[in-house]
N, C-alpha and C positions, 0 to 999 in steps of 0.2 A: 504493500500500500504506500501508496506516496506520501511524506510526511508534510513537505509544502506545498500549497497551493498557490499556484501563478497564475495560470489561463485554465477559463472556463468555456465550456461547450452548453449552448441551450437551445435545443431540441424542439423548435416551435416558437413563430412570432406574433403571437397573440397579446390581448391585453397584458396575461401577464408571464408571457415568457418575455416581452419585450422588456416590459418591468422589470425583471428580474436582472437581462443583460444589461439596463441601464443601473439596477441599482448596484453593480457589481463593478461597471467603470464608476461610480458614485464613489467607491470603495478603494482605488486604483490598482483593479484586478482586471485584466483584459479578458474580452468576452467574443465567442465564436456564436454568431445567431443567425441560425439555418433554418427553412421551411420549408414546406414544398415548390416544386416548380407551378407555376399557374395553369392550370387545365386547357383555357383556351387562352388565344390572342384576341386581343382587339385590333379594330383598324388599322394596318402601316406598322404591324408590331412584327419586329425581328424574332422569331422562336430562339433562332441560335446564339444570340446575344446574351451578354449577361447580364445585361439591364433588364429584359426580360426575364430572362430566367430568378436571378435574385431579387424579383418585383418584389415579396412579400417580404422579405426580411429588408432591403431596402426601404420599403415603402414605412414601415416600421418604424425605423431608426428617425426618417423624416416627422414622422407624427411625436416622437419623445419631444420634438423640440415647440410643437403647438398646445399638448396638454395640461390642464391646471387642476388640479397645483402640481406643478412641475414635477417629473418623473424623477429629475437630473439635477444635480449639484451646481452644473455651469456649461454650458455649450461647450467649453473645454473638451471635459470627458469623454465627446462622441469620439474622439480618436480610438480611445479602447474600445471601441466596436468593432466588430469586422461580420461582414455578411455574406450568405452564400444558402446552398439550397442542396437538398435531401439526395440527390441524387448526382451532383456534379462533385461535391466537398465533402460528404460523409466521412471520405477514408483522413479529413485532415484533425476529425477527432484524436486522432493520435496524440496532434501537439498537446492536448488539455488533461490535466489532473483532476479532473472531475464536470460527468455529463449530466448535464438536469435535462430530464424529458417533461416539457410541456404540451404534447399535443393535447387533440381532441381526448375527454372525456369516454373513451369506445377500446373497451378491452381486446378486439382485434385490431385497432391502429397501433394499441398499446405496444400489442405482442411482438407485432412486427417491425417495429420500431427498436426494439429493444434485440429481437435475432440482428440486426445489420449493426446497433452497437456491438454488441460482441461481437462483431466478425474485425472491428475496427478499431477500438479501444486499444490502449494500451492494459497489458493483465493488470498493469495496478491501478487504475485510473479507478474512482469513487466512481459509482452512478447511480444516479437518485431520480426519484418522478415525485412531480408537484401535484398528484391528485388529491381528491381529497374524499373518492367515492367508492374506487376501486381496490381489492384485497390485494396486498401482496403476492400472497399465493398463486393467485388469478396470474397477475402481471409477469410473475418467473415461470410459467409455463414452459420448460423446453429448453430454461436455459443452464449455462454449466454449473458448476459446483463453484469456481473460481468468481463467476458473474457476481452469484447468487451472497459470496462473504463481503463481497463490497455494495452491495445493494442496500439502499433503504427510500423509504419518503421524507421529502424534505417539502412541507409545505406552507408554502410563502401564503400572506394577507396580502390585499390587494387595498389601496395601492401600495406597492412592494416600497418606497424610501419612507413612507410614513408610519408603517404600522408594524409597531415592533417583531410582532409575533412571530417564531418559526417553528413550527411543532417538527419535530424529529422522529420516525415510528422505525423500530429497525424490523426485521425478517426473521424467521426462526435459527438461518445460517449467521446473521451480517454479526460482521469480526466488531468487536470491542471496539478496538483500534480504529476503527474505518467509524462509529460514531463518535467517539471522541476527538476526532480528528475535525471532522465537521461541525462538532458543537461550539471546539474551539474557533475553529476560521469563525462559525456561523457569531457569534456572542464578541468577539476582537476586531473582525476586520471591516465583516457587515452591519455590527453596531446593533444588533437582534439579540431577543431575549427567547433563549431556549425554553422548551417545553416539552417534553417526555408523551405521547399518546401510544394509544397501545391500536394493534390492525381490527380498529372496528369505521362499521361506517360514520363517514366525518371527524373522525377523531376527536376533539375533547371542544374547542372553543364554537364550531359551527353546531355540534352535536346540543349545545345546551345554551347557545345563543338562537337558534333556528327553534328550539323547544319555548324558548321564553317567550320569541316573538309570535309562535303559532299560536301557544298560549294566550297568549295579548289578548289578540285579533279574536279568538273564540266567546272569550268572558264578556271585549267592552261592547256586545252586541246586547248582551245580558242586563248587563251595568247599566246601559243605555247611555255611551258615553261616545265622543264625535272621535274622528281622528285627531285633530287636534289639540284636544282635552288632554288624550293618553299620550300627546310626544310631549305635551306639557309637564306632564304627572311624571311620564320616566324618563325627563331629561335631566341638567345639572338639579335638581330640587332630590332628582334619587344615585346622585353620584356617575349618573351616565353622560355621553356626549351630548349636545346640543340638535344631534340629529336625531335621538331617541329612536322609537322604535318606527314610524312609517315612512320620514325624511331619509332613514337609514337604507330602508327598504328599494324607496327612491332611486338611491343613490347607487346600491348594488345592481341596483335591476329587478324587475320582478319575475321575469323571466327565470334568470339565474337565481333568484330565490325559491322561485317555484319548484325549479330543479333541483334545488339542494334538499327541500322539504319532500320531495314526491321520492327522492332517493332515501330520505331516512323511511317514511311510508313502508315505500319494497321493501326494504332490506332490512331492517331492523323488525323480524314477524315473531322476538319473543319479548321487545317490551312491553313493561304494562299500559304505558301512555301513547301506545303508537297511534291510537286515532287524534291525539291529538296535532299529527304530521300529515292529515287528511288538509288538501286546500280547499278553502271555502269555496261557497259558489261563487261569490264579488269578485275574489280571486282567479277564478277560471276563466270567467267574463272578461276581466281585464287584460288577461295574457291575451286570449284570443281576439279582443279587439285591440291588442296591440300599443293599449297604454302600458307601458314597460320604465315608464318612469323617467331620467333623467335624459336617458338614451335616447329616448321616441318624444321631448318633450313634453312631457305629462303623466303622470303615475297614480300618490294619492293625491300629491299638489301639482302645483298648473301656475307656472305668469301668467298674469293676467294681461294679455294684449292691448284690451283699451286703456289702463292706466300707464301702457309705455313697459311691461315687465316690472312695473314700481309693487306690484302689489300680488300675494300670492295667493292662489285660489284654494279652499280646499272641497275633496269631492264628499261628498254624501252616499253613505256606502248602500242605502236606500235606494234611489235613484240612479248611481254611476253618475249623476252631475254634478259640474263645479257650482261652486259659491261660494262666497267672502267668506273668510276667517272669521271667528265669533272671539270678543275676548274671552278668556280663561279667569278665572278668579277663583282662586277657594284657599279659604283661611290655613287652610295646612301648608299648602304651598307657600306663602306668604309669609307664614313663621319662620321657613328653610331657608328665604329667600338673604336674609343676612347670617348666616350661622358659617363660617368659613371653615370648620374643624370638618372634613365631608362626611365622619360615620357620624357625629351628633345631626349632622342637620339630616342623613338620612333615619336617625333614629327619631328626629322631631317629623318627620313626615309620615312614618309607619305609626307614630304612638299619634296622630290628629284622629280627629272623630266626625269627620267631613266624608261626603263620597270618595273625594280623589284619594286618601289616606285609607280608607276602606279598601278601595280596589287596589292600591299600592299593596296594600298587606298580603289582600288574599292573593297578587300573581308573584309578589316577590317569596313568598314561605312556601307558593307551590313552587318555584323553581329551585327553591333551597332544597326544599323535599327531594326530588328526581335530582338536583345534584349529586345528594348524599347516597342514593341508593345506583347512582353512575360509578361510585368507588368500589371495587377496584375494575370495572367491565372496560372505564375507558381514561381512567388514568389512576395510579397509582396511590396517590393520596391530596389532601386538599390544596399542598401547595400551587402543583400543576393545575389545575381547574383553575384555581383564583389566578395565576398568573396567565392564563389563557384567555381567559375573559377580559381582564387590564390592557394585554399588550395584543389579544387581536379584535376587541369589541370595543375596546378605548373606556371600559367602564375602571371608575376610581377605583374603588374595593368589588373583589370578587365575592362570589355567593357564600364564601366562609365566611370573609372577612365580615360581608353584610349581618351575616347570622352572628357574629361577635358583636356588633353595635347594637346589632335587637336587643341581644341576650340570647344565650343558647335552651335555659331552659325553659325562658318563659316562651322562644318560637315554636321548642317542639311542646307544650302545654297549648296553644293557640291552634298548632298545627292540627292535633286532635278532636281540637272544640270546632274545625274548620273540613274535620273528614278528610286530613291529608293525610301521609304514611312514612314519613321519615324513615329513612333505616337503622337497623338494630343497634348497627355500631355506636352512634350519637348518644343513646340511652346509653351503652355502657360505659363510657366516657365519662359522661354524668357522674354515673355509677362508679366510679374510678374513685372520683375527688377532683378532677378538673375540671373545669367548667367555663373555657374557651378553648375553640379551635388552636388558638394562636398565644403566647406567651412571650417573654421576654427573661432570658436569664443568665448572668454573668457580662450582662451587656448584649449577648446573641439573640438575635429573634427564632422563636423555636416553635414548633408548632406538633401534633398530636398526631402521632402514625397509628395506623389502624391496627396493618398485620401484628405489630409488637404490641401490643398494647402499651406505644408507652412516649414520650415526650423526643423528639430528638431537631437537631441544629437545623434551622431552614439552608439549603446549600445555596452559597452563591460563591463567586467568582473571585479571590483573593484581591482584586485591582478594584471592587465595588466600595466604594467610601460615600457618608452621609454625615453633616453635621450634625445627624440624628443619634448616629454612635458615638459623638464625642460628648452629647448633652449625656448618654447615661452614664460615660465615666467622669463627671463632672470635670469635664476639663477646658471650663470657663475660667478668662484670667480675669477678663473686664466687659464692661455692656451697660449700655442703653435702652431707653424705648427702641431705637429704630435699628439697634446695631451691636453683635457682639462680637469675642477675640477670643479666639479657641486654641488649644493647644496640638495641633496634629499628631505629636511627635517628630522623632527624629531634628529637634530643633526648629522645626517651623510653624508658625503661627500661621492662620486662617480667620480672614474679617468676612464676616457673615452680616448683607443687611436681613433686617427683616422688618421693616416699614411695611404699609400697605401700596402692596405693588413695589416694591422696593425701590420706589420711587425716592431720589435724595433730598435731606432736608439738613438742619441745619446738626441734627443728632446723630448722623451718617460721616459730617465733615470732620466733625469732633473727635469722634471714632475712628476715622481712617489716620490721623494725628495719633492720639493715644496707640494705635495699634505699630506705628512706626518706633513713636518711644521705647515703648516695651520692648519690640523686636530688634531694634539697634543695637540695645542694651543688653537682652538675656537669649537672644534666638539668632539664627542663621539667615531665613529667608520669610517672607510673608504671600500667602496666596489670598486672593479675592477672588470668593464664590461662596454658592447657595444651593441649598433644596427646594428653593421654590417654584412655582412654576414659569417665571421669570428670571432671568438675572436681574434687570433694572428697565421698567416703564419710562426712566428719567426723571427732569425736574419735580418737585411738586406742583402742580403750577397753581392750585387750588390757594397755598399760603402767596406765592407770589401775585398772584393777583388780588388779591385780599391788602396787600403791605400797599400795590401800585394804586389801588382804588381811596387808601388813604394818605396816599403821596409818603411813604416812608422810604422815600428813594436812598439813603444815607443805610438804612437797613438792607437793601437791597443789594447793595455797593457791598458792604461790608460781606454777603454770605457768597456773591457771584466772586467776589477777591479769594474770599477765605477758600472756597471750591479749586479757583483756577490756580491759587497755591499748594490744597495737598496734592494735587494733580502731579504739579511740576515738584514735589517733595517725594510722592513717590518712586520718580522717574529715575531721582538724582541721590536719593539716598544709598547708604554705604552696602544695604544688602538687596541681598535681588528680591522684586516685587513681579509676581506672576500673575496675572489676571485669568481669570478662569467661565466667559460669559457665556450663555446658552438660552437659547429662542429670544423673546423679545431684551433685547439692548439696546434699547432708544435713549437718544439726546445726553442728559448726564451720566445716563448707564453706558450709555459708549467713550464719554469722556473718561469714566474713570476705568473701563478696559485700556483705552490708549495712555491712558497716566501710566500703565505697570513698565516694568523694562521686555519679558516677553507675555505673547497667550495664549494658552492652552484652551482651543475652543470646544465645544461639543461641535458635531456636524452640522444639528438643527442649530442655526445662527441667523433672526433675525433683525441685522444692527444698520443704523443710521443716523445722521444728524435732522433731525427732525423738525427743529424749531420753528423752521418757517411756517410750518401747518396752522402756529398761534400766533405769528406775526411776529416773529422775533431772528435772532441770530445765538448760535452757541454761545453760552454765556461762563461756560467753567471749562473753556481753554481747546473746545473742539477745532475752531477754525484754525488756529494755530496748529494743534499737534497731528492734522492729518496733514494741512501743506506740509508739514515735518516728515510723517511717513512717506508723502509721496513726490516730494520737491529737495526735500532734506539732502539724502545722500551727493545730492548736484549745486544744493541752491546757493554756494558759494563760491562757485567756478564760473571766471567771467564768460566762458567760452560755451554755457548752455541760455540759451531764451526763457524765463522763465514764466514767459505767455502759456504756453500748452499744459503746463506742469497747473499753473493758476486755475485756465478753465476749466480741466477737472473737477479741484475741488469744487471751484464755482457752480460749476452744475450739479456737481453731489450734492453740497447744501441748500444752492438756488432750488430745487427740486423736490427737498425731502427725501430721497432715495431710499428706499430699504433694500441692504443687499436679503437676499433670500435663501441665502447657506453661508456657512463659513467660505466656500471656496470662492464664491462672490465677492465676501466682505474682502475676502485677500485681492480680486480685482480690481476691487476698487479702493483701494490700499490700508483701509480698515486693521487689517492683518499685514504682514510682512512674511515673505518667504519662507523666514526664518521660523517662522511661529506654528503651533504645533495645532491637528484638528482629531479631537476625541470621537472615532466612529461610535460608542456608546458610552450615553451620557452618564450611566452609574459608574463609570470610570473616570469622569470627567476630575475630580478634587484630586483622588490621588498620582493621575496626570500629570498634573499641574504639581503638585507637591513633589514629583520625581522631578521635574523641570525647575524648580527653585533647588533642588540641592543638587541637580545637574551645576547649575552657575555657582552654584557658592565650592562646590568642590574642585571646579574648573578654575577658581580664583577670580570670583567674579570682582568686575570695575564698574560703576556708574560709567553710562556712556560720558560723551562729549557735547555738550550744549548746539545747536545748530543755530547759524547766523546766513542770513538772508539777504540775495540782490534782489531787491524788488522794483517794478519800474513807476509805481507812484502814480501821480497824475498821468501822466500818457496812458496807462494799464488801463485807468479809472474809465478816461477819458474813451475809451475803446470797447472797454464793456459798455458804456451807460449808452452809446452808439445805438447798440445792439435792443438795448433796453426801451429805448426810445420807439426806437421800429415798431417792438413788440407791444406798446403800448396806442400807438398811432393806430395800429392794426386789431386791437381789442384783442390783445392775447393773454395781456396784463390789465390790472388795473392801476391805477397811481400809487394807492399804496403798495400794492406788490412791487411796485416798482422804487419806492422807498427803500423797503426792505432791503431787495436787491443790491440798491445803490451804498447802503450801508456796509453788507456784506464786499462788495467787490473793493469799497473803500479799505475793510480790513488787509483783506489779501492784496492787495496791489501794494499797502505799505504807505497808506496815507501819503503826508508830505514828506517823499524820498527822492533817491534815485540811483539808479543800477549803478552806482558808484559807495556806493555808502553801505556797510556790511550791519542788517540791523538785527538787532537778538530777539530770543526767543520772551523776553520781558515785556520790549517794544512792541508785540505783535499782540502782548495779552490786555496790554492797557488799550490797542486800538480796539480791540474786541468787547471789553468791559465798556470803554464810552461808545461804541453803538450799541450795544444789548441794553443799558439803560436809558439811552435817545429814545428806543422803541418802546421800549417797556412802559413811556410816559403816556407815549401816544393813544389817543379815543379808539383809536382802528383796532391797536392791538390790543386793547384792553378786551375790542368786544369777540375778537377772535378767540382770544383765552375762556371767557364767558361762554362763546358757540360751543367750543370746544369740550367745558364739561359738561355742560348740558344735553348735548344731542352726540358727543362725541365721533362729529367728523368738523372740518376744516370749514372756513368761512372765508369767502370770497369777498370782501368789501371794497 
């Protein structure tokens, strides 16, 4: 068996074999992606050609770069594509260390697919199939003994960069070695969180996400509850995504839903709930009239066409016809609606005494129910189910963790009064002396195995770090409301916000000060990150406009100073400062990524300078320290123009840009070559903490201060040109063009000239007197105001 994995082979270019090869050059693993040759020609169409022949995998590779939300890291990585077709390139599976088969769903395309891998493969090449209906047994029909120990399913969530999930099911033969080999690639390079299922149909996440939602669908007819109502009731108010259960639906297809449910139906003829996998009749209706949801534009919701797509329809399962949305209201909801802790606020919604808390109950204790009696048919104990549902249904807490937040005894006492049937094991648990799933002990999260009867370590991955395990070895040095200083080990400290939205205020500035003290004095290096589910939203803007509404502009001055100071105190201080951000790092939150010396990002990185959106300019040192990243290395050498280098940034922050991955943020100079990207983010901290005592062991030095030719008014004079146009031509408005002109003033270097070498001080004080210019102004006061309020951008 091979031990490294370099190039992959993927057998099928469909939704998600394509996915898969994208998310794999995501990964910077090269990908071979073959399909058939196309059955007929069209018009003027060459048969012998290879543009013809590799239509479908071609065609393919073309579409990664039109879908949303992007399949892809950055247009970059279509290089590690390469495409070709089932019957000209087969035999070039050779070069690959492992072949994933995505074709059609059809145990004779399977088959035969898999006799021509073997005639072709290398003997130790991995190879795996992404289905998720068909038996292994079935699939190795015929083939060797050799095939058969490297064999297993590897099956990916769609869409493949977003959704954590990879269940792993091996074969009665597949070698040890050949799944832990892939667990690891799967969980280190694809940033995927493994999942153990056993060869039954659907495996563990589809098997009891496909039950919940049939479920649903059968009760809220009963209930007499709209579609609407129930994606209200099971969306974040019960820890689940935003798309709940029929938006979900939508969104998969109903087709492919349909399929997935009529395959647990067949095949699964000795569960007890299997008519529950019967599709309804609305449901039948709709496949065959070919509402299929987001695909066919219209499923259970519909744009509404006369309002412009402004407005979304929903249908009436009654009827089959659309019609307006009704608001939602019910006091249970309501209560959940601020409660941030997710198993409290889903425990305040199951204990309300309203319809929607009613029906909450009785569909979430019946899924808890058939979870517990799924152990051990389709996974081995509760860890796998709950992490199944988390990272391929996108729900907060799985059906354990859920039933921890109930209560375990009072669910199965309810469950009874409710005529459901929990499994046996649960009582004995009770019966034990334990009395949750899940535990905590010696600092390890530990949870209740079945077969032993008896408590043991949740397994995860040595490189997995949370500031969650450093609060239970109390290893707080100092903190705040918004901010505290953890002790990692190994000599390094970790500044954790935890504001709301971790958005900075003046308790964050404070802290990231104290935490430098400290760290100078008694530590090695310091890392900035979190468990949130942001790194940082950016400024408050809520206090800042609060302070500018009663003109306390001297206050303002002093926290935008005291900001763009620890910035530059970071940068420059004696030990290395590693920044560690991940998904949204807007405005201040990307200031203080660029303040560290390197950073350690997670993949998912959504970072940019923002401010403009409220009618303002970076005000804690953005505009400065990205010309720094991206002008810096040159901006003191007479012999480069420092125009092109300018309108970059210029349009980055004229713009509001958000890059959309770390591999972005690095093109657009956010990041530096240098700088490191965590394919999984439960390894993001200790990353980062390998990366602060990489520099301090290396002998680390505070860089060198960067000093700037700037070309000043001519620069100014050249933008505002531009500015002018676009305002004459209504593409701007005056104040946007304000803005603008403020911002092009910073970066061009106010009153200079390409003669004059200005520092990294100069450029913070130009930034500070326009971000409080703006800050005065009515316009931007009332873009701040749109801003919280309706939370999008205001045009004035």
């Amino acid at each position: 068996m091979t031990t490294r994995i370099r190039k992959v082979a993927v057998l099928g270019a469909g939704v998600m074999g394509s996915g898969i090869a994208a998310h794999l050059a995501n990964s910077g693993v090269r990908a071979l992606l073959l399909d058939i040759v196309p059955p007929k020609a069209g018009p003027g169409e060459d048969t012998a050609s290879k543009a013809f022949r590799n239509k479908f995998a071609a065609g393919a590779v073309a579409n990664l770069r039109k879908q949303k939300p992007s399949p892809i890291v950055s247009e970059q990585v279509l290089s590690f594509i390469e495409v070709g077709n089932f019957d000209d390139d087969m035999a070039r599976i050779a070069e690959c260390d492992w072949v994933i088969e995505v074709v059609k769903e059809d145990l004779a395309v399977k088959q035969a697919t898999f006799a021509k891998v073997e005639q072709h493969a290398r003997k130790d090449a991995i190879v795996s199939s992404n289905t998720s209906g068909l038996s292994i047994q079935g699939m190795l029909q015929g083939r060797g003994a050799e095939f058969r120990k490297n064999f297993l399913v590897t099956h990916f969530f769609n869409p493949v960069r977003y959704m954590k999930l990879l269940e792993l099911v091996a074969g009665p033969e597949t070698s040890p070695d050949v799944v832990k080999a892939v667990h690891r690639f799967g969980e280190e390079v694809l940033g995927k969180g493994i999942v153990y299922g056993k060869d039954t149909t659907n495996f563990i996440a589809n098997r009891i996400g496909t039950y919940g939602m049939m479920r649903t669908i059968s009760e809220m007819q009963k209930a007499e509850l709209s579609i609407e109502e129930v994606d209200k009731i099971f969306g974040p108010a019960m820890g689940r995504p935003k798309s709940a259960v029929f938006r979900t639906a939508d969104i998969v297809g109903l087709d492919t839903f349909s399929h997935v449910a009529k395959n647990c139906y067949d095949t699964l003829t000795q569960d007890e709930e299997r008519e529950v996998f019967a599709a309804p009749e609305f449901l039948q209706k709709m496949v065959a009239k070919g509402m299929l949801g987001d695909k066919s534009g219209g499923g259970f919701y519909k744009k509404d066409k006369s309002s412009g797509g402004k407005d979304i329809l929903a249908l009436d399962l009654k009827t089959l016809e659309y019609r307006p949305q009704a608001k939602v209201r019910y006091e249970s909801l309501g209560a959940a609606k601020d409660v941030e802790n997710v198993r409290e606020r889903v425990a305040t919604v199951l204990n309300g005494q309203d319809k929607a808390a009613k029906f909450a109950e009785r569909i979430t204790l019946d899924v808890l129910a058939y979870s517990s009696r799924r152990i051990p048919e389709i996974g081995d104990d509760v860890v796998n189910v709950d992490r199944a549902m988390r990272w391929g249904f996108g729900w907060d807490i799985g059906p354990f963790e859920t039933w921890d937040a109930y209560g375990v005894k009072k669910g199965l006492e309810r469950m009874k009064e409710l005529g459901l049937k929990p499994a046996a094991w649960v009582e004995q648990m009770l019966a034990s002396g334990r009395t949750s799933f899940y535990g905590v002990e010696n600092g390890k999260d530990t949870y209740w195995d079945i077969p032993s009867k008896s408590v043991k370590v949740v397994p995860e991955n040595a490189r997995t770090s949370r500031v969650e395990y450093l609060k239970r070895g109390n290893k707080r040095i100092a903190g705040n409301d918004s901010a505290s200083l953890w002790d990692m080990g190994d000599g390094v400290t970790l500044l954790e916000f935890h504001s709301k939205m971790n958005s900075i205020d003046d308790d964050i500035i404070s802290m990231m000060n104290t935490a430098l003290d400290e760290t100078e004095k008694n530590f090695r290096g310091l890392v900035i990150g979190n468990d949130g589910g942001n790194f940082s939203a950016g400024a408050n803007i809520m206090a800042m406009l609060m302070a500018a509404k009663s003109e306390e502009f001297e206050a303002i001055r002093k926290m935008a100073g005291a900001f763009q100071a620890a910035n530059q105190r970071m940068r420059y201080s004696p030990v290395p400062v590693v920044t560690a951000p991940f998904n949204l790092t807007l405005g201040g939150g990307a200031e203080v990524t660029m303040g560290g010396n390197a950073v350690q990002a997670s993949a998912e990185l959504y970072m940019g300078l923002v401010e403009v959106g409220v009618g303002l300019i970076p005000g804690g040192g953005g505009t400065m320290q990205l010309l720094r990243n991206v002008y810096g290395p040159y901006s003191a050498d007479k012999d480069f123009d420092a125009f092109p280098f300018i309108k970059k940034v210029f349009l980055s922050i004229g713009t509001a840009k958000v890059a959309t991955s770390a591999e972005e943020a690095r093109e657009m100079g956010f990041l530096s070559q240098a700088d490191g990207i965590s394919a999984n983010r439960d390894f993001l901290l200790s990353d980062a903490k390998q990366r602060v005592l990489g520099l301090a062991n290396a002998g680390f030095r505070p860089p060198r201060p960067s000093r700037f030719r700037l070309p000043g008014p001519s620069g100014f004079a050249t933008i505002d040109m531009m500015l002018y146009d676009m305002e004459l031509n209504g593409q701007v408005s005056a104040h946007d063009r304000k803005i603008a002109q403020k911002l092009a003033r910073v970066l061009t270097g106010g009153d200079t000239s390409p003669s004059v070498l200005l520092t990294e001080e100069r450029l913070l004080e130009l930034e500070q007197e326009s971000f409080l210019s703006l800050i005065g102004e009515a316009k931007t006061q009332d873009r701040m105001m749109h801003m919280l309020e309706k939370g999008k951008p205001l045009r004035n």
